[in-house]
N, C-alpha and C positions, 0 to 999 in steps of 0.2 A: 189260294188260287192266284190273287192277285200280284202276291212275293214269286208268287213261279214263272208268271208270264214276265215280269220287270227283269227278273235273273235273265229268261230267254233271250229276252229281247236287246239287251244289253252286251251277249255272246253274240247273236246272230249280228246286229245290226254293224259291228266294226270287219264284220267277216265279211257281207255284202260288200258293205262302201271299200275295202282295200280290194276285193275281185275285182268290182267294175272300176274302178280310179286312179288303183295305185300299182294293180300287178303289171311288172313288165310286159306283157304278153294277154291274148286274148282265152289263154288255156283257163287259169285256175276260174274264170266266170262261166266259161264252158264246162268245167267240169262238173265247180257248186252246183247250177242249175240244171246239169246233167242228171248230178246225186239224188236231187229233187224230186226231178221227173221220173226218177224208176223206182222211190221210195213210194211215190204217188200210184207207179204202178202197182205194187204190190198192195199199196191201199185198196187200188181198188178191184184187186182181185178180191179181195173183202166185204165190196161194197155188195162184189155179183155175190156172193152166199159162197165160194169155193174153199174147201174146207183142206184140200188135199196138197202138201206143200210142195210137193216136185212142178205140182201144175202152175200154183201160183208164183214157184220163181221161173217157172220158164216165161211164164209172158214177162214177166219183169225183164228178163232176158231178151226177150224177143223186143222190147219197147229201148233196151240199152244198146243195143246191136242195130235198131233202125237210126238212132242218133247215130251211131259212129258212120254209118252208110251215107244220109244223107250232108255229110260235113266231109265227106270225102270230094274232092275236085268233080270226078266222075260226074257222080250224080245231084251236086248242087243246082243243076236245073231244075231236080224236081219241088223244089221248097216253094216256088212263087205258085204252081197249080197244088200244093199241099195249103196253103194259105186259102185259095180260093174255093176249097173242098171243103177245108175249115170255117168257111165264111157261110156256105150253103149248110152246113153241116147245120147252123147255127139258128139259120130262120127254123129247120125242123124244131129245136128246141125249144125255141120258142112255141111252138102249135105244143107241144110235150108240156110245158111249163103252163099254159094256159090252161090247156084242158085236163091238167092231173085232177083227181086219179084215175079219172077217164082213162086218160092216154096211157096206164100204166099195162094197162094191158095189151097194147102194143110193143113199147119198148120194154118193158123188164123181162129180158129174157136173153139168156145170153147169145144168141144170133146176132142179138143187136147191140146188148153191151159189150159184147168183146169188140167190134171196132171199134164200138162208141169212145173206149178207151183211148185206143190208137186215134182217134183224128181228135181228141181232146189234148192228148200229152205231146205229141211230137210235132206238131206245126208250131205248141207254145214255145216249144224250146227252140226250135231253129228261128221262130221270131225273136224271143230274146236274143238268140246270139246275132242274129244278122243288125239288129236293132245297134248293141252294144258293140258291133264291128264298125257300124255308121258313126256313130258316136255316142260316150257313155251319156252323155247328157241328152241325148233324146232318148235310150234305156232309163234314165232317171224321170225323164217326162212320163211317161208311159206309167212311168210307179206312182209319180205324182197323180197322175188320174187315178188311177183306182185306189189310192189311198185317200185321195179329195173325196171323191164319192162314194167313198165306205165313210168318212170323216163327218162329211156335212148332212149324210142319212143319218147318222147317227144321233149329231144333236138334235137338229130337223125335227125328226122323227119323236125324239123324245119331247119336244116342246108343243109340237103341234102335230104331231101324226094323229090320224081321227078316221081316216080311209086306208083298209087292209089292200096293200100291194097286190100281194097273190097270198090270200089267206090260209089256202089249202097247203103251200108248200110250205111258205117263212109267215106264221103269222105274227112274227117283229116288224115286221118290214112295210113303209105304210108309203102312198104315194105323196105327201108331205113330206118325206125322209127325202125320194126319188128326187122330186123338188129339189132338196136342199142339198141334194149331192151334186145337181146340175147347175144349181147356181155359184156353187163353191167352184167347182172347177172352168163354168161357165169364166169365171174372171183368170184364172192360171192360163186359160188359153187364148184369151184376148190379149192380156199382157206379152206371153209368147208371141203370141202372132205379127202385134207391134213391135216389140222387141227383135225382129226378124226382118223388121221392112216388107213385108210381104204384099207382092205387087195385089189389087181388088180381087180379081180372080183366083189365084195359089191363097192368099186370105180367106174368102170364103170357102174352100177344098179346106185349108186346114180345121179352119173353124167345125166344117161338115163334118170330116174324119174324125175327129178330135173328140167330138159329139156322139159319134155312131160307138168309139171305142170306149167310153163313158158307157152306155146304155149298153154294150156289150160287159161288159165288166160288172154291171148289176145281172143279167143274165147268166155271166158264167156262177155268179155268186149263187145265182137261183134254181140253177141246172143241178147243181153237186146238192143244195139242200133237199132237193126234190127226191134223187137219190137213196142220199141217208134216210128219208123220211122212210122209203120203201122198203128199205133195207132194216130199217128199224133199229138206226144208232144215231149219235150223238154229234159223235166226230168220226173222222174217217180214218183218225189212227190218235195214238199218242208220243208222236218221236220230240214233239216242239211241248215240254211239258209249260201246262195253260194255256198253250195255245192252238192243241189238238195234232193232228198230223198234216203231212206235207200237202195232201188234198186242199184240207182246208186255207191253207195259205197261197196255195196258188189259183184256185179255184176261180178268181176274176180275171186272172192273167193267162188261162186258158182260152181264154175267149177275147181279151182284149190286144194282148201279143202278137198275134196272128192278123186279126181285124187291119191292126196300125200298120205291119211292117206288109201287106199288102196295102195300103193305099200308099205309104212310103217309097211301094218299088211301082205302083203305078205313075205315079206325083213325079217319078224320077229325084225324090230328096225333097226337100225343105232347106 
C-alpha cells in the first residue's frame, strides 16, 4: 500500500505542479481538474447505490457539460452566486454531519444527493480555475491550507488526540488533530498575511477567510466520510492506486475552493 501511494504520488505530483506553473496557458489546469471533477462524478454516482451505467455516465456528463457552460463568456456570471449556493449548501452539512445518522434519514436519498453532487463538484472546479486565473500561487495557497490541516491533524491527532471529532462519522479524527491543523496553518497564514503588507482591516478579512476555508476543508473531508459511511465503502473509487479515488482527494477542496474564491471576489483580491 505504502509503495502504491509513493508511485502515485510521485506521477501526480510533477503533473499538478507543470498545470498550474509551467503550462503555457490556463487550459491543461482546466482540463486536469476538470478530468477530476467528472471522475468524482461518477464516484459518486456510486456513492448514491446507482448500479445502472447509462445513468451513471450521464450525470457524469451532465456534471462535464455544466463546467464547459459555466467557463463559457456568456454565463461566467453565474460562478460568484454558484460559490455563495456553495457556501449555504455548506452550513446545511454541517447540521447533516453533526447530527448523522440521525440526519441520514433526511439526506440519503437521491432527491437530495443528486444535487448534492452538483453543488459539491462544480462550484469546486470553477473556484479552482478562477483561483488559478488570479494567480497560481494563491491556487497553491488554498492547497497549502488543506494540506496544513490534513498535515498538522494528523500528527496532532496521533500524539494527543483523546476527544472524538465527530465519532459517528470519522472516528480518526479527534479535536486535538482540529487543533493541530489550525495551528499549522494558523502560522502559513500570518506569514502570508505579513508577507502581503496587508493594511489592519484586509489583514484581519484574510486571516477570517483563510480560517473559515481551513474549517471548511475539515468539513468537506467530513461530509464525503459521512457518505461513504452510508453507503457502506471505504473509498469512493480506486483510480489513484493507495490513495483511493478522485473523491477522496478532492473532498476538502470541495468545500474549501469555493468558500476562498468567494471571499476572493468579495475582498476584490488580496
Amino acid at each position: 500500500m505504502l509503495k502504491e501511494r509513493i508511485i502515485t504520488a510521485l506521477f501526480l505530483i510533477p503533473v499538478v505542479i507543470w498545470c498550474i506553473f509551467f503550462a503555457s496557458t490556463t487550459t491543461p489546469f482546466m482540463a486536469f481538474a476538470g478530468a477530476i471533477v467528472v471522475v468524482g462524478a461518477w464516484e459518486w454516482t456510486a456513492l448514491m447505490r446507482w448500479t445502472n451505467v447509462p445513468a451513471r455516465l450521464a450525470y457524469a456528463l451532465v456534471v462535464a457539460l455544466g463546467l464547459i457552460a459555466i467557463n463559457t463568456p456568456q454565463l461566467a456570471f453565474v460562478k460568484q452566486p454558484l460559490y455563495a449556493i456553495s457556501a449555504g449548501f455548506w452550513l446545511i452539512a454541517l447540521r447533516w454531519v453533526v447530527s448523522f445518522p440521525e440526519s441520514a434519514t433526511l439526506w440519503a436519498r437521491n432527491i437530495f444527493l443528486v444535487p448534492t453532487g452538483l453543488v459539491l463538484l462544480v462550484p469546486a472546479w470553477a473556484g479552482l480555475v478562477d483561483l488559478h486565473h488570479a494567480s497560481p500561487w494563491w491556487l497553491l495557497y488554498v492547497f497549502c491550507l488543506v494540506w496544513g490541516a490534513d498535515t498538522g491533524a494528523y500528527f496532532a491527532g496521533r500524539k494527543f488526540g483523546k476527544h472524538k471529532l465527530a465519532p459517528s462519522v470519522s472516528p480518526a479524527k479527534t479535536i486535538e488533530g482540529l487543533v493541530g491543523g489550525l495551528c499549522v496553518t494558523g502560522l502559513l497564514i500570518v506569514a502570508v498575511a505579513i508577507y502581503h503588507q496587508l493594511p489592519a482591516m484586509r489583514f484581519a478579512a484574510f486571516v477570517a477567510l483563510s480560517l473559515l476555508t481551513v474549517l471548511a476543508s475539515v468539513l468537506g473531508d467530513l461530509l464525503e466520510s459521512m457518505i461513504k459511511r452510508q453507503a457502506g465503502v471505504k473509498d469512493s473509487g480506486s483510480i489513484f492506486p493507495g490513495h483511493g479515488g478522485a473523491l477522496d482527494r478532492i473532498d476538502s477542496l470541495t468545500a474549501a475552493a469555493p468558500l476562498f474564491a468567494l471571499g476572493w471576489w468579495l475582498a476584490g483580491g488580496f
